[in-house]
N, C-alpha and C positions, 0 to 999 in steps of 0.2 A: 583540507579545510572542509567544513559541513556548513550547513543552514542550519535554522531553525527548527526546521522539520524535526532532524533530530541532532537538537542542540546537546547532547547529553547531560542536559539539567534534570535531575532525580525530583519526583514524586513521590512519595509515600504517604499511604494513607491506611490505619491504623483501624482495620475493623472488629469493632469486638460483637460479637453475634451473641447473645445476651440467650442464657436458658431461662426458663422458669420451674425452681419447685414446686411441687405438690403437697400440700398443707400435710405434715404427718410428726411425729413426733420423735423417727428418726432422719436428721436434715442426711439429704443424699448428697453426695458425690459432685463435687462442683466441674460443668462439662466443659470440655476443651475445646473452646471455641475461638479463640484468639488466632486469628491470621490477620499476616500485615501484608503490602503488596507495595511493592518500589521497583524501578526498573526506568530509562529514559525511552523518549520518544521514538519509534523508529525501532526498538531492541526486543526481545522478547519479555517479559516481566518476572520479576524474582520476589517467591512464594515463597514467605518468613510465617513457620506452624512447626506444632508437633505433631506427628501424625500417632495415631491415627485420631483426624478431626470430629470431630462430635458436631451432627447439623440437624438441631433438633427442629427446623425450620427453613425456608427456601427465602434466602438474602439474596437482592440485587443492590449494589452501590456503583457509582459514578465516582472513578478513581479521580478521574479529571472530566470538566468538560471540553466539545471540543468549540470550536470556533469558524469552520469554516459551514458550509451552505448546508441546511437542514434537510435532515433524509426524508423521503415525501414516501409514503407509501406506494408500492407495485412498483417502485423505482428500482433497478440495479442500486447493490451494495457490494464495495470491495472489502472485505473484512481477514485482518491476521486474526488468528483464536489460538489459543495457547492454553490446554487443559490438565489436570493431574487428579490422579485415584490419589484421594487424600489418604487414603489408609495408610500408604507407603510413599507418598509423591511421586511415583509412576507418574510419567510424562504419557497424556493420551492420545494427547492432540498436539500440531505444534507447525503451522503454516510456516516459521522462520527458519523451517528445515531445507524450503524448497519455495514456495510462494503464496500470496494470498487467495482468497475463495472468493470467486465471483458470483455472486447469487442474487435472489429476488426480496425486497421488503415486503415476504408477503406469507403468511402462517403456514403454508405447503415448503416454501425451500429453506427459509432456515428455523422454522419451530415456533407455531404461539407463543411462546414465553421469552422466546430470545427477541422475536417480531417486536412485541407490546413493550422489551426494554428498547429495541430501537428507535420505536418510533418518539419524535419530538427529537431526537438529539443531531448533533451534528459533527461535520468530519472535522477529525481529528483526536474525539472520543475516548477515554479507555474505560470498560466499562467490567465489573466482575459479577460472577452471577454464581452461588453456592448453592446446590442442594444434592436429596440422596437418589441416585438412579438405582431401581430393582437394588435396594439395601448397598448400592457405593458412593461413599463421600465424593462429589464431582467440584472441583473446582475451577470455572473456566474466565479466561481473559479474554475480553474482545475487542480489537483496536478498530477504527473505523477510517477507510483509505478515505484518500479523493477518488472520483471516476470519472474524470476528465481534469482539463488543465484547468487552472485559477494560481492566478497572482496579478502582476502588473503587468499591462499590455505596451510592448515594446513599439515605441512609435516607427513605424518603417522607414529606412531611409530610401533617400531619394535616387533611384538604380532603374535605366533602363533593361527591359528583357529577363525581367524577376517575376517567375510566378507567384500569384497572387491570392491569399486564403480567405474565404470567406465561412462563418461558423452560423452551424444551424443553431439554433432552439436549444435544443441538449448537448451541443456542444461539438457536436462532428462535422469535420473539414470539407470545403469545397474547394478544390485546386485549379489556377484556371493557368494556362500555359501561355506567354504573350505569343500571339499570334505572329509568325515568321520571322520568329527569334530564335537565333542558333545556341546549342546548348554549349553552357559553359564546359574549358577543357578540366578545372579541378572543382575539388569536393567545396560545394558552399554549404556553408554551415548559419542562419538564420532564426538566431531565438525571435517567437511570436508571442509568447507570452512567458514573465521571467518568475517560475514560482519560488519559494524561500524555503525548500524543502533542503534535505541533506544533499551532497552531489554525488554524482556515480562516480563510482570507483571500479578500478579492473578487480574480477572476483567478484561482483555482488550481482546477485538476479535481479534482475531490475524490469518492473511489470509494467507495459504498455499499450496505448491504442494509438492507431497508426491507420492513415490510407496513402500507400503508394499508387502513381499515375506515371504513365510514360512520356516525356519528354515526347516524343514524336508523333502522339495523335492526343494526349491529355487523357485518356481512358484510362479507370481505373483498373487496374491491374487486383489489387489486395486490399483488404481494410477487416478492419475487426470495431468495424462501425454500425455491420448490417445486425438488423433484429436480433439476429441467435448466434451471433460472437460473442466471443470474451474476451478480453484486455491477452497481450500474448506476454509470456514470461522467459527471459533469455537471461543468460549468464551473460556480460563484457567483459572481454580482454581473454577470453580462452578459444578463440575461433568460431564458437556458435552463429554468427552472425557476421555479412556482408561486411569488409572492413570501411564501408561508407558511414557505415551503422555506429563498427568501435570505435574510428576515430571522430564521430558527429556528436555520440553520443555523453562520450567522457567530457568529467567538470560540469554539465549539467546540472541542473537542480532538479528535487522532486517538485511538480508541482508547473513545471515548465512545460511548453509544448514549441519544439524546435521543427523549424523547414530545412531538410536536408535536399539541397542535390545533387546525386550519386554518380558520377561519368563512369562509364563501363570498367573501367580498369578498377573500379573500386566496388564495382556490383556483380554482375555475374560473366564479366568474360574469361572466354578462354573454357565456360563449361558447356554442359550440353541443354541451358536452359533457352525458353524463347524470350527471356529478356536480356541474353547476353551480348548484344549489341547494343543495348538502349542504354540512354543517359535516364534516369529516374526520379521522381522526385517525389518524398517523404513528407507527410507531416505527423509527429509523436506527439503525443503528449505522456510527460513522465507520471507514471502514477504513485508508484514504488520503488526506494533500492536498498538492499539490506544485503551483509553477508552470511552466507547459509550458515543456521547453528543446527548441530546437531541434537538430539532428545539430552543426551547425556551433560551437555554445556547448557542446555536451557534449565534442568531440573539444579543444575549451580549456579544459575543468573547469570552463563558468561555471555559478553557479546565482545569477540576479538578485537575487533575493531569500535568499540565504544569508549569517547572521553571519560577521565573520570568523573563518578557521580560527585553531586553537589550539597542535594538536599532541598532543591528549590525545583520549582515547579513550570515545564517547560514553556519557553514564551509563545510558542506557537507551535500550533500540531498541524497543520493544513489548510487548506481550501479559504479565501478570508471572502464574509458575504459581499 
């Protein structure tokens, strides 16, 4: 079962990038500019042309807009990009190989021109940008993540000896651990916020921020909260990660941000790490999860795990204001 996120409801939208002749009095060669772009939310996007494209001009269009909270300038952007040398549809680029790019809204990290299309839009986004680099037809897709959780805040129930999360400003967690409260013996699993995104599955990389604290003094251990982190990107269900993680993780939604607490058997005991005695305690937020395509499956639009398309246009991409 998936979300919304990516409902696999199809988009297509039909750009014709318009040449102009030059007044003469033999008419020239009508250019090849006709590309289409379809593909569902969440998948990589499938580029319908004949190569090689003719761009006698630098086109940006807005496949879809998105919906959820507007990217503000010098803000963190989680962005998929998905590129091809139109001469041959050579795949150039293509973040649903492995995972998305974490970068700045700001003309140094992802390019004046990419910047000035993002700014005003918002997540959920997909956005196309055509033109020629050093004489090569560049065709690029750029999806716009969320970068922290958003959806509906799950009223907490009523539990003694439950730590308890408080959210800054931009959205990073404060864990506070109830004072002289014993750790639980199994894995708690505590959505805090329930977003409507697609859910994890074993086999997809699935991109997150997270501060773990220890059960035993509340001290943070890890986060990918501070200043010069980035969102961390794991594979579920192949061993990469702590099985407090696989099994907290799975059925999930994108868009969610879940409180795990991890008891050592399900965290680092038995290794030679210093928190393999410790009960732990997580909070995620899901940013991302897709299954890895390769250059060769995206340049054919496949996404293995994608419903069939429909032709309608997805209900929701992310993040809602």
């Amino acid at each position: 079962m998936r979300g919304a996120f990516a409902t696999g409801l199809v988009v297509a939208a039909t750009l014709l990038l318009g040449a102009c002749e030059e007044p003469g009095d033999t008419p020239s060669t009508p250019a090849n500019t006709a590309l289409e772009v379809t593909g569902s939310a969440g998948s990589p996007p499938t580029l319908d042309y004949t190569p090689p494209l003719d761009v006698p001009e630098v086109r940006s269009e807005v496949v879809w807009p998105g919906t959820g909270r507007e990217l503000v300038d010098g803000d963190p952007v989680l962005l998929n990009l998905y590129a091809q040398d139109a001469r041959d549809a050579t795949v150039l680029q293509n973040t649903y190989a492995d995972a998305p790019q974490w970068l700045t809204l700001d003309d140094s990290s992802v390019g004046s021109e990419l910047a000035d299309e993002l700014r005003g839009q918002r997540v959920g986004a997909r956005l196309l940008h055509v033109e020629e680099d050093d004489g090569v037809p560049v065709v690029l897709v750029v999806d716009v993540l969320p970068t922290r959780a958003d959806g509906e805040a799950v009223a907490p129930a009523a539990a003694e000896g439950v730590p308890t999360v408080t959210l800054g400003e931009d959205g990073a967690p404060t864990i506070t651990i109830p004072p002289d409260a014993a750790p639980p013996g199994d894995l708690g699993i505590r959505p805090l916020i329930r977003g409507d995104g697609r859910q994890v599955e074993a086999g997809q990389v699935v991109t997150v921020r997270f501060t773990g604290v220890r059960w035993s003094d509340g001290e943070v251990f890890d986060t990918s909260w501070a200043p010069d982190a980035a969102p961390s990107s794991v594979m579920i269900g192949l061993g990469e990660v702590i099985e407090g993680w696989e099994q907290g993780l799975l059925e999930q939604s994108v868009g969610s941000q879940v409180m795990l607490v991890v008891p050592p058997e399900l965290g680092y005991e038995g290794t030679a790490s210093p928190l393999a005695g410790e009960t732990l305690v997580y909070v995620v937020d899901i940013l991302d999860a897709h299954f890895p395509v390769t250059a060769e499956e995206a340049a054919g639009g496949a996404d293995p795990a994608a419903p069939d398309q429909t032709g309608e246009a997805p209900a929701d991409q992310g993040e809602t204001s």
